[in-house]
C-alpha positions in Angstrom: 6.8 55.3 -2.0 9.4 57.6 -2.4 12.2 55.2 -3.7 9.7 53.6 -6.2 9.5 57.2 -7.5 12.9 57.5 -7.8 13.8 54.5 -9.4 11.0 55.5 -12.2 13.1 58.8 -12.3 16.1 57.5 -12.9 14.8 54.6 -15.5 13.2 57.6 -17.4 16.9 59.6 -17.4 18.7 56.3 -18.3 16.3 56.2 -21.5 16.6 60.0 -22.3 20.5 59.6 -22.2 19.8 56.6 -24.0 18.1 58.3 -26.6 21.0 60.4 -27.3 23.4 57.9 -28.7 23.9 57.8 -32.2 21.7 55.4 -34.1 23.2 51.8 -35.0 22.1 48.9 -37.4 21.9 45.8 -36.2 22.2 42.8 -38.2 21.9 39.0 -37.9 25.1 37.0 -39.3 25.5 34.0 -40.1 28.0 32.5 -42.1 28.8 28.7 -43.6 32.2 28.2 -45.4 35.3 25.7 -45.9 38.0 29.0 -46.8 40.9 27.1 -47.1 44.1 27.9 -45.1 46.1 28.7 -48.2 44.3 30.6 -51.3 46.8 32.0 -53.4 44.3 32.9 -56.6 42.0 35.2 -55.0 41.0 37.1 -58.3 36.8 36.9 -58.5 33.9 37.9 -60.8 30.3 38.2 -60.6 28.0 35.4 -61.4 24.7 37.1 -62.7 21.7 36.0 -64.9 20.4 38.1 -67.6 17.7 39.9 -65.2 20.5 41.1 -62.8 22.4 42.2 -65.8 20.2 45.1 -66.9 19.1 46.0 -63.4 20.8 49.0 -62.1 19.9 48.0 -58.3 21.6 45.0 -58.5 24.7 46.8 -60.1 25.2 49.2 -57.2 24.8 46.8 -54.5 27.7 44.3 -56.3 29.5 47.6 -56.5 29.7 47.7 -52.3 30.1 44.0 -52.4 33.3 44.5 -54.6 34.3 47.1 -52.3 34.4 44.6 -49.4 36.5 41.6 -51.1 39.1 44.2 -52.4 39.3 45.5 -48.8 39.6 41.9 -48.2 43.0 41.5 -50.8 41.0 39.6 -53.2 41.4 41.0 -56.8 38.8 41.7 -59.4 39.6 39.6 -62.6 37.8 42.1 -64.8 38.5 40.1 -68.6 40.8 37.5 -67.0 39.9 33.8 -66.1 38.4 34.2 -61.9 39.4 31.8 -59.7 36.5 32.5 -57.8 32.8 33.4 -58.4 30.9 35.5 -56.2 27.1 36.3 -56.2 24.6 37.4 -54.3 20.9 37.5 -53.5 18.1 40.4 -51.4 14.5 41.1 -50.6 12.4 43.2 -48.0 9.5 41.7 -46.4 6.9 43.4 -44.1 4.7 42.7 -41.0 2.3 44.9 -38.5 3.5 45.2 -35.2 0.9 46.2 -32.3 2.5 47.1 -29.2 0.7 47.7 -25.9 2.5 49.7 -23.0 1.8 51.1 -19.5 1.7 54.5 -19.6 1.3 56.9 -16.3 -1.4 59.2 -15.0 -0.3 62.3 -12.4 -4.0 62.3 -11.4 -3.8 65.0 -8.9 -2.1 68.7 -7.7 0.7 69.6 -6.4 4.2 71.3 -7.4 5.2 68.9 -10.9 1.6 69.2 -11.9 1.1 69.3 -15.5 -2.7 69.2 -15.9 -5.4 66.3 -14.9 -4.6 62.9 -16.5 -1.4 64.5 -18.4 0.7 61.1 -19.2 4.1 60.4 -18.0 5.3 58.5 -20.8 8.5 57.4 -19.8 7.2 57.1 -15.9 9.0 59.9 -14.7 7.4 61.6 -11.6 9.8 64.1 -9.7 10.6 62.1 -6.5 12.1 65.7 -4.3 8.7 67.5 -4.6 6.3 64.8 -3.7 4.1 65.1 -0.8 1.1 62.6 -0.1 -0.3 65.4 0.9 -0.5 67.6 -2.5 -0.7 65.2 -4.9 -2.4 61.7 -5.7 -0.5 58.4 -6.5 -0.1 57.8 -9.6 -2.5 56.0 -11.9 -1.7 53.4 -14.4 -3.3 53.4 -18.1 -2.2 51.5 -21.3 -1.3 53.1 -24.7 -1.0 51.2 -28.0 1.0 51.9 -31.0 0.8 50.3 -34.2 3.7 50.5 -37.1 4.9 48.3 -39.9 8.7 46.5 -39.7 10.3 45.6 -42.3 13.0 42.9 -42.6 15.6 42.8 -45.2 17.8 40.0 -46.2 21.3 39.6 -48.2 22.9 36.4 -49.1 26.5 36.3 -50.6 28.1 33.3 -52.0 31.3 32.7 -52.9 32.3 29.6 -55.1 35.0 28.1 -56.8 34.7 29.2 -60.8 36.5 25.9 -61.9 33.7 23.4 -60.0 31.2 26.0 -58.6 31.9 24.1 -54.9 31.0 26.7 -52.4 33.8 28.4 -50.2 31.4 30.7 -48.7 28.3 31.3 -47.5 26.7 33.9 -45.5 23.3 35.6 -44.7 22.9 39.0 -43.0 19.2 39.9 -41.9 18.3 43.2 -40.2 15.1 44.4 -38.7 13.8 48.1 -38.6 11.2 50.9 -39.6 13.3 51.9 -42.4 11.5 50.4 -46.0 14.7 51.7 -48.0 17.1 48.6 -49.0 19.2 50.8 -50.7 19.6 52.9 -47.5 20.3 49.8 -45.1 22.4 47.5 -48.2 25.7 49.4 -47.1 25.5 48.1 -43.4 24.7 44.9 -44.3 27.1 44.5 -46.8 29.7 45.7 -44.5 28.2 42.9 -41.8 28.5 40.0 -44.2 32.5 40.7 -44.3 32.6 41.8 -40.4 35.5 39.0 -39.1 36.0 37.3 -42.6 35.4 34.4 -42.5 34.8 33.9 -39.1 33.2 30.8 -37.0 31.7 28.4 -39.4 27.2 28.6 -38.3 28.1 30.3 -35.1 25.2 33.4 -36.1 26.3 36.6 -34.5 25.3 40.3 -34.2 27.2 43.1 -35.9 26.1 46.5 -34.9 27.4 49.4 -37.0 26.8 52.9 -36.7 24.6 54.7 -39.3 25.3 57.8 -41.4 23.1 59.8 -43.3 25.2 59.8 -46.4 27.1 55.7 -45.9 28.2 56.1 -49.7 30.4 59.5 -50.8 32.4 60.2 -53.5 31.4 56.9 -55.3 32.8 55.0 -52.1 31.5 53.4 -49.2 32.3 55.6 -46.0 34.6 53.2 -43.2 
């Protein structure tokens, strides 16, 4: 009895320390291209249709895009003749997520006592003051928690201006609590360049850390 207490102890530390990491974004990557071995043109504009054009939205998240390819050595052709045309495509959806857990019960006295039925949420019961004879196992009760996720997607392209063939294709998807593209497009952006141009449809997961302010100055933090 007394190591199955401590093991919940130390499961409930392990998730406390955990807890104090800083927070990530996780994205799903996958990327389809041909990049050929040699590309000496690597000058690029925007493809956009009239709706993108007047939609401010749009305009900042082509601005981190930009970012990444210059980062990259490509070259922005601003009123020259691209070599390559780039564009790109998002969204959010949502779903409800109902999530039911074991959650439990000190139902008796003894030294650690917090009150009748007060739940140990993260199982932890102190395992060096427990006497069988002060204090009752343990009971187990179930909690549920409802919340809305929210999934956003970003697709890039880039395509050869002279015959639109496509070079490069990737799609980043990530999954969290947060509703805000516009706080979550940085990371993602960053993910769809992560290893450029990496393994042709092998997806992978790109974990960045996240910051409060990802943008300063007019410039994506690195």
């Amino acid at each position: 009895m007394k190591r199955a207490y401590s093991l919940i102890f130390l499961a409930a530390l392990a998730f406390l320390l955990g807890g104090c990491a800083a927070p990530t974004i996780r994205s799903e990557v996958t990327a389809f291209h041909e990049w050929p071995a040699q590309l000496p043109d690597k000058s690029f504009a925007f493809e956009r249709n009239r709706a993108q054009d007047n939609d401010l939205e749009y305009r900042n998240y082509e601005y981190l895009v930009r970012a990444e390819l210059l980062r990259l050595g490509f070259t922005d052709a601003a009123a020259a003749r691209p070599a390559l045309k780039v564009s790109l495509t998002y969204g959010v959806t949502d779903r409800d997520v109902r999530i039911v857990e074991p959650v439990v019960i000190n139902s008796g006295w003894g030294p650690g006592f917090y009150g009748p039925g007060w739940p140990y949420r993260y199982r932890y019961y102190d395992p060096f003051f427990y006497d069988p004879f002060w204090s009752m196992p343990p009971v187990v009760s179930y909690q549920e928690s409802n919340y809305r996720l929210y999934r956003r997607q970003l697709q890039v392209v880039i395509a050869r201006a002279a015959d639109g063939k496509k070079l490069y294709d990737v799609t980043v998807t990530s999954e969290g609590k947060t509703p805000s593209l516009a706080a979550i497009m940085p990371y993602m952006v960053k993910s769809a360049f992560a290893d450029f141009p990496g393994k042709s449809g092998v997806p992978r997961q790109v974990e960045l850390e996240f910051k409060q302010n990802p943008v300063k100055n007019g410039k994506p933090q690195e």
